[in-house]
Structures are given as C-alpha cells and as structure tokens.
C-alpha positions, 0 to 999 in steps of 0.5 A, a space after each residue: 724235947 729241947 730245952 725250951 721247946 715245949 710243945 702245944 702246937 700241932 704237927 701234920 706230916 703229908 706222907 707217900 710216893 712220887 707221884 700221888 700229887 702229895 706237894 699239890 695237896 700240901 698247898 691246899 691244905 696249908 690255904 684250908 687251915 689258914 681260912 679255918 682259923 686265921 688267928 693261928 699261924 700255919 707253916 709249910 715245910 717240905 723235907 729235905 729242905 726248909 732252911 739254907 742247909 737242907 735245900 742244898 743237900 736237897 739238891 745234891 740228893 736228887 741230883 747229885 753223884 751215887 751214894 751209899 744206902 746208908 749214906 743217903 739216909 743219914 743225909 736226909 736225918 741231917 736235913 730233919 734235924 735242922 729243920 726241926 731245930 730252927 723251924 719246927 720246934 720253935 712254931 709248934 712252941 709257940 702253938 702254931 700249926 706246922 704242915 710237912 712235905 714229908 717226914 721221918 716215915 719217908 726215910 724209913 720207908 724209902 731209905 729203909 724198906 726201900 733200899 732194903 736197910 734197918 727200918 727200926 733202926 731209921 726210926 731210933 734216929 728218928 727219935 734223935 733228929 726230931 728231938 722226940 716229938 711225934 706227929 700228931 697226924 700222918 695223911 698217907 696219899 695211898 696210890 698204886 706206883 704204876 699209876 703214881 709213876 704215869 702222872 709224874 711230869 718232866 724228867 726223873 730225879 734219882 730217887 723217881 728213876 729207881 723203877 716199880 719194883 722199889 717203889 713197890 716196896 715203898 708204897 708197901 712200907 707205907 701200907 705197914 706204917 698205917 697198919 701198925 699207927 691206925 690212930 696217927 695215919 689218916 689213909 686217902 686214896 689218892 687214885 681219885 681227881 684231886 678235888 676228891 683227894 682234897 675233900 676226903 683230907 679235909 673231912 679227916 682232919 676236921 675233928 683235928 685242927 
C-alpha cells in the first residue's frame, strides 16, 4: 500500500467477456449503491482507462497497430497503475465505494490464459501496479462466448475480433478464477435478461455494501 493510502473503502471490480452486458450493468449498479446510502461516494471507473493516460492507451490498444503478447499486457498493467494511484487509492482512503469495469483478473485472463502467457506472473504484477490492494468482491457476468458474441453490437475491436476459440480460454480463466477465490467472486449468470442479471448482482451484494 502507498504511503498515505490507507484503505477503509470498498473496491468492486465487474469482470467477464465481450458481450455479457458487464458496462451495462456497472451503471446500474453504480445508481444502486448511490440510492442505497447517498451519504457515501461511489465512483466508476472502466479499465483501460479512467485518467488522461489510460484513455489514450486505451484507444490504441482496441485500435491501434499489432503488438506483441507481452507487450499488450504491460500496456494495460501501465494503465492500472495510474488508475490506482490517481484514483483508486485516494477514494477508497477516503472510505468511498469504488466500482471497476474490469480489473487486474482481465489481463490474466485475456492476456494470460487467453493468448496462452504466465498467468501467475500477471498476478505478481498485479500486486505491483495495484499497490497491494485487493478487491474486495469480483462479480464475474458468466455467459458461454457463442452467445456473448452474438449480442455484441457494431463492428469488432481487436481484442472482439480474435474468435471463439480464445474467448473460450478467457471465459474458461474466469471459470478458474471463481473456483479458486469462491469467498472474493460472486458468479452471475449472465445468459438471463438484464433485469434478472441485475437482481441476482444486487441480492449478492447486499450483506456487502
């Protein structure tokens, strides 16, 4: 943790693949939590991105020229790192709720399992760029690819345009993830109408917030 960054918030992070209406139900949620208690912040921010930097990376790693595996991963990990020091830190210090679109179990999961690379070594760096602070709660939208892929609107970004075959892999990282962590993921199927996705995130979270 960084030096005056003790923690006392509370840090969800919305995780799982293109097309499970994840973003969607951020926004939902980030309305929820303001209604249930408006005398406490809540905050969104979707990863990559959320300060000046990482929205530029952002772009350039959707539209931008190929890169190496490796090199992909280390973009995004830049991008948390400045998330986490200008944002993240300084809200959950101040005992605020902070939501994510996305986390460090993306990179693993995409950048890792996904383009086949060192999964436990993305989590080692993870450890760095988010200063040590875990997530207190992972809600994982669960949707099989076929179908996640079949509700994506509009034309595919490089990371969409990889196929079923690597999402698979994703989804199955996920899968793992939730397995391994069952007290830190709270695992939504997301094959429902969002109405339903929505209510089964709200009644998993309720003894939280």
């Amino acid at each position: 943790m960084v030096a005056g960054h003790e923690s006392s918030g509370l840090l969800i992070a919305l995780e799982g693949i293109d097309g499970c209406g994840k973003s969607t139900q951020a926004e939902r949620l980030l309305s929820w939590l303001r209604e249930r208690d408006p005398g406490r912040p809540v905050s969104l921010h979707r990863e990559p991105g959320g300060t000046a930097l990482g929205e530029g990376v952002r772009e350039l790693l959707l539209q931008g020229a190929e890169r190496g595996p490796t090199t992909e991963m280390l973009l995004y990990m830049a991008c948390r790192s400045e998330l986490y020091h200008a944002k993240v830190l300084p809200a959950l210090s101040r005992g605020e709720v902070v939501l994510l679109d996305r986390s460090h179990f993306s990179t693993a999961a995409y950048q890792g399992a996904g383009l086949v690379q060192d999964e436990g070594a993305i989590f080692e760096l993870a450890r760095v760029v988010t200063y040590g602070r875990e997530i207190d709660k992972v809600v994982l939208l669960q949707i099989d690819p076929e179908l996640a892929a079949s509700r994506r609107e509009g034309e595919d970004d490089q990371i969409e345009s990889r196929g079923l075959t690597y999402f698979g892999r994703v989804a199955e990282a996920y899968a793992r993830y939730a397995g391994e962590r069952p007290e830190q993921f709270l695992t939504v199927d997301a094959s429902k109408g969002a109405d339903e996705v929505f209510a089964q995130i709200c009644s998993g979270l309720a003894d939280v917030v």
